[in-house]
C-alpha positions in Angstrom: 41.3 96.9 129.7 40.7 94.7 126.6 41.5 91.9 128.5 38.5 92.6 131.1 36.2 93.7 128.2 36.6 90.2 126.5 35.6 88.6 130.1 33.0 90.7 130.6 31.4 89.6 127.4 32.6 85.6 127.7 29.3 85.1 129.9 27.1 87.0 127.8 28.0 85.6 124.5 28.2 81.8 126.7 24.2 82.9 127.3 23.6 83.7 123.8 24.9 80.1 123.1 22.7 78.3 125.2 19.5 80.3 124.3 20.5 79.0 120.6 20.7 76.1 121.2 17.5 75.9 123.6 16.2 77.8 120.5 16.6 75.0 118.1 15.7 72.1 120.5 12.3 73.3 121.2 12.1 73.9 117.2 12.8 70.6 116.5 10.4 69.4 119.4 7.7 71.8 117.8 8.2 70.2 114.5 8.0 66.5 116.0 5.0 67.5 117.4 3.4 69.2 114.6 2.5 66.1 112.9 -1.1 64.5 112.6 -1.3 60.6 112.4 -4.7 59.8 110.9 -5.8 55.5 110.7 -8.8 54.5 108.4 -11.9 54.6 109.7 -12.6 50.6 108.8 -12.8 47.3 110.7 -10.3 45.7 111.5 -7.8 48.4 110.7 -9.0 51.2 112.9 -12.9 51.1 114.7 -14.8 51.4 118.1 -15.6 48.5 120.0 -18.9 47.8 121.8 -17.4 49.7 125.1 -16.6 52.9 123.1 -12.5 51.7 122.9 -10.5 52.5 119.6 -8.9 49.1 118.6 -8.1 47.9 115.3 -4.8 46.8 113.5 -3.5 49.8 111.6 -4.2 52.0 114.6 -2.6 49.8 117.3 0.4 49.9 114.8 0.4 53.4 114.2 0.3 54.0 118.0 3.5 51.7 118.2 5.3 53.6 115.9 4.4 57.0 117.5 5.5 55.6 120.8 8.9 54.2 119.6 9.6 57.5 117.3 8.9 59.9 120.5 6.2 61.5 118.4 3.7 60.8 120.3 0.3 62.9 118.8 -3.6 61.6 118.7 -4.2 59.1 116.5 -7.4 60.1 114.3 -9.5 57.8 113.2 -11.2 58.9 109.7 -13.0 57.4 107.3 -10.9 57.2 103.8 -12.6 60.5 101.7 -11.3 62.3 104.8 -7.7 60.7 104.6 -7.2 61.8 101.1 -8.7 65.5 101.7 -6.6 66.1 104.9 -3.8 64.5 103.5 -4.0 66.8 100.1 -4.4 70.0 101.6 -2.5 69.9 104.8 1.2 69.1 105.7 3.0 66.9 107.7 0.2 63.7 107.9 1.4 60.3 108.3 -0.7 57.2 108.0 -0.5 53.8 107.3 -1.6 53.0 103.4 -1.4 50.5 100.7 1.5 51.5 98.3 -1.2 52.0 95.7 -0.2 53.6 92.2 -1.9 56.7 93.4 -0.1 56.6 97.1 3.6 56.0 95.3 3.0 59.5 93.0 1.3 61.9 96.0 3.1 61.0 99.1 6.4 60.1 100.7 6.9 56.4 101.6 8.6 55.9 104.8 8.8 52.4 105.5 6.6 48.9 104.7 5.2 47.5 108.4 5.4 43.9 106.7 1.9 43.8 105.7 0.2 43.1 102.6 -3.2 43.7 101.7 -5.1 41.8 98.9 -8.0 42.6 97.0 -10.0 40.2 95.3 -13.4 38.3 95.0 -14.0 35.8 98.4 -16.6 32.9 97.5 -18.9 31.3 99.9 -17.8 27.4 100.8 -18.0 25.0 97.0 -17.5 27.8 94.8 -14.0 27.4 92.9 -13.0 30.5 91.1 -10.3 28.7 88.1 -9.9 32.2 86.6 -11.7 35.3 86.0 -14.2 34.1 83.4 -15.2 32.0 86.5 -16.4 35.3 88.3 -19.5 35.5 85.6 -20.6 32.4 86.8 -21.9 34.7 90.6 -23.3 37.0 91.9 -20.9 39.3 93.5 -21.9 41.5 96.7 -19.7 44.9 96.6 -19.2 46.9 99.5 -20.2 50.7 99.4 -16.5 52.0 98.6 -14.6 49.3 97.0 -13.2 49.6 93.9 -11.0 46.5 92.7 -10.2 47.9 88.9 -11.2 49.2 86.3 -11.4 46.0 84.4 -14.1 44.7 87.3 -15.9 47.9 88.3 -16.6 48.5 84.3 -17.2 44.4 83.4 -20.8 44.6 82.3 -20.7 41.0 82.3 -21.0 40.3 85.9 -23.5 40.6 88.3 -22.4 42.9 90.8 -25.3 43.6 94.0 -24.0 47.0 96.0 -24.3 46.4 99.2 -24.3 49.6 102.4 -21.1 47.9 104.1 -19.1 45.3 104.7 -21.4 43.6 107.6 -24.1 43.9 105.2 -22.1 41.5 102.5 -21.1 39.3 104.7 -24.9 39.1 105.6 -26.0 38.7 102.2 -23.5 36.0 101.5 -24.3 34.2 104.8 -28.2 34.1 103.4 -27.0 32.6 99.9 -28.1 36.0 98.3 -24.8 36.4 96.9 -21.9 33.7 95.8 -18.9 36.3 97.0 -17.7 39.7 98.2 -15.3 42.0 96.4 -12.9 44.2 98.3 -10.1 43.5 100.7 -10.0 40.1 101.7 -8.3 40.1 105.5 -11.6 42.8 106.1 -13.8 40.3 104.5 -12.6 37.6 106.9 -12.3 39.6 110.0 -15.9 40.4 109.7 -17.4 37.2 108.5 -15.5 35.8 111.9 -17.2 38.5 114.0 -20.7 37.6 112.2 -20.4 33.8 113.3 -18.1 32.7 109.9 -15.1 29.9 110.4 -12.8 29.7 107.4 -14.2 26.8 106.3 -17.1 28.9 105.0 -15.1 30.3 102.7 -13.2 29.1 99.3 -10.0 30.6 98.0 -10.1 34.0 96.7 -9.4 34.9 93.4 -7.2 38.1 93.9 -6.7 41.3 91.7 -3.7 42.7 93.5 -1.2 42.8 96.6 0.1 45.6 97.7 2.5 46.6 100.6 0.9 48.6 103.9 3.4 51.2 104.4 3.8 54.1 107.1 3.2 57.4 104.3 3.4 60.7 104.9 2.9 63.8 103.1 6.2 65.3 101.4 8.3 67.5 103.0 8.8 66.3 106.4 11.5 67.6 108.4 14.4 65.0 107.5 14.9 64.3 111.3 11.5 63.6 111.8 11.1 61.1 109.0 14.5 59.4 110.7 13.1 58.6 113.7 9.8 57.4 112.2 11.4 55.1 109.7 13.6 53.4 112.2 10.7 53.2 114.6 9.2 51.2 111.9 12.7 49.2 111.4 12.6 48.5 115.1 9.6 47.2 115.5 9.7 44.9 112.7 12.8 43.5 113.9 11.9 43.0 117.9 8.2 41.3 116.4 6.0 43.8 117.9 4.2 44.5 114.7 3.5 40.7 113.5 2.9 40.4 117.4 -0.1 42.9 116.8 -1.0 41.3 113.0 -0.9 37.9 114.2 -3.5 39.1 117.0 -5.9 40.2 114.6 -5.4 37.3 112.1 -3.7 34.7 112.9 0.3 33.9 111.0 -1.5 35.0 107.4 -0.4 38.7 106.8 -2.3 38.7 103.6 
């Protein structure tokens, strides 16, 4: 009788077993897929074109990334107050970020896409910036927004114009109202280009910093889950795809 008692149970406990394990499958596909991916809301890294499309550098990438990890969720496009807010009071957010001082204390770095972006000062054609004391010499357009460093945003000594956006500066500067723009220089170019501008309108900027674009996401992501996003990043580094989709936007200069 024992004997038939333990194969009576052998299927039951068998079904048990499986429903475990279907258990923790669909948990771990629930937490895959619990995840928002969010690109900023700026040309060229994520924007509408004229036909109503979502384009843009960052969000191509990030879309990559999703597809290669298997987490495949929408890709929000939000402008960069509503990064930080959503990425401060909810969990389990990804983007793609400069590995700013601020980024590197809040959030979990997953990977670098092989991307740098530089801030700085861009003059129009036959201005030469030697040094900073060189930046006193203009007058500097500053999109709504930016904010180099302290040392610049704070210098009294130069004259800074505010302008609405970065279409507008590059309007001002095509009009000779202004000798340069302030803010991040591959957006600075990508736009003057779209206005009409070659780079031979432009001089060599004078830069501030350089910092890494790196996939980050809020801390505490389920360990599996960061795995597959980080060599999704790894991947696509090392098959091209990425500097396939940066060299689309901007040519072999990453910076």
């Amino acid at each position: 009788m024992k004997r038939k008692g333990q194969n009576h149970n052998c299927p039951r406990l068998f079904l048990i077993f499986l429903l475990l394990i279907a258990s923790a499958t669909a948990n771990e596909f629930n937490v895959d897929n619990d995840i928002t991916m969010i690109t900023m809301d700026q040309i060229p890294y994520g924007f509408s074109e004229d036909n109503g499309k979502t384009t843009g550098v960052l969000y191509d990438i990030l879309n990559e990334i999703m597809v290669e990890s298997g987490i495949e969720q929408p890709n929000k496009v939000l402008s960069p107050m509503r990064i930080i807010a959503t990425m401060t009071n909810q969990s389990n957010v990804c983007t793609l970020v400069a590995d700013t001082p601020e980024v590197i204390s809040m959030f979990d770095l997953i990977e670098p896409i092989g991307y740098k972006m530089s801030a700085g000062v861009l003059p129009r054609v036959g201005i030469k910036l030697l040094n900073y004391s060189s930046l006193k010499e203009l007058t500097i357009a500053v999109p709504f927004g930016n904010y180099i460093n302290e040392e610049f945003n704070n210098d009294n000594a130069l004259t800074l114009v505010s302008a609405r956006n970065y279409i507008n500066a590059i309007k001002l500067l095509k009009s000779r109202q202004v000798d340069a723009i302030a803010g991040a220089i591959s957006t600075i170019m990508f736009i003057g280009k779209k206005e009409g501008m070659t780079n031979k309108d432009f001089e060599q900027p004078f830069l501030f910093s350089q910092n890494d674009i790196q996939l980050v996401c809020t801390n505490g992501l389920a360990k599996k889950t960061r795995e597959k996003l980080k060599n999704a990043v790894l991947k696509l580094k090392s098959n091209g795809e990425i500097q396939n989709i940066i060299s689309g936007y901007f040519g072999k200069k990453t910076s």
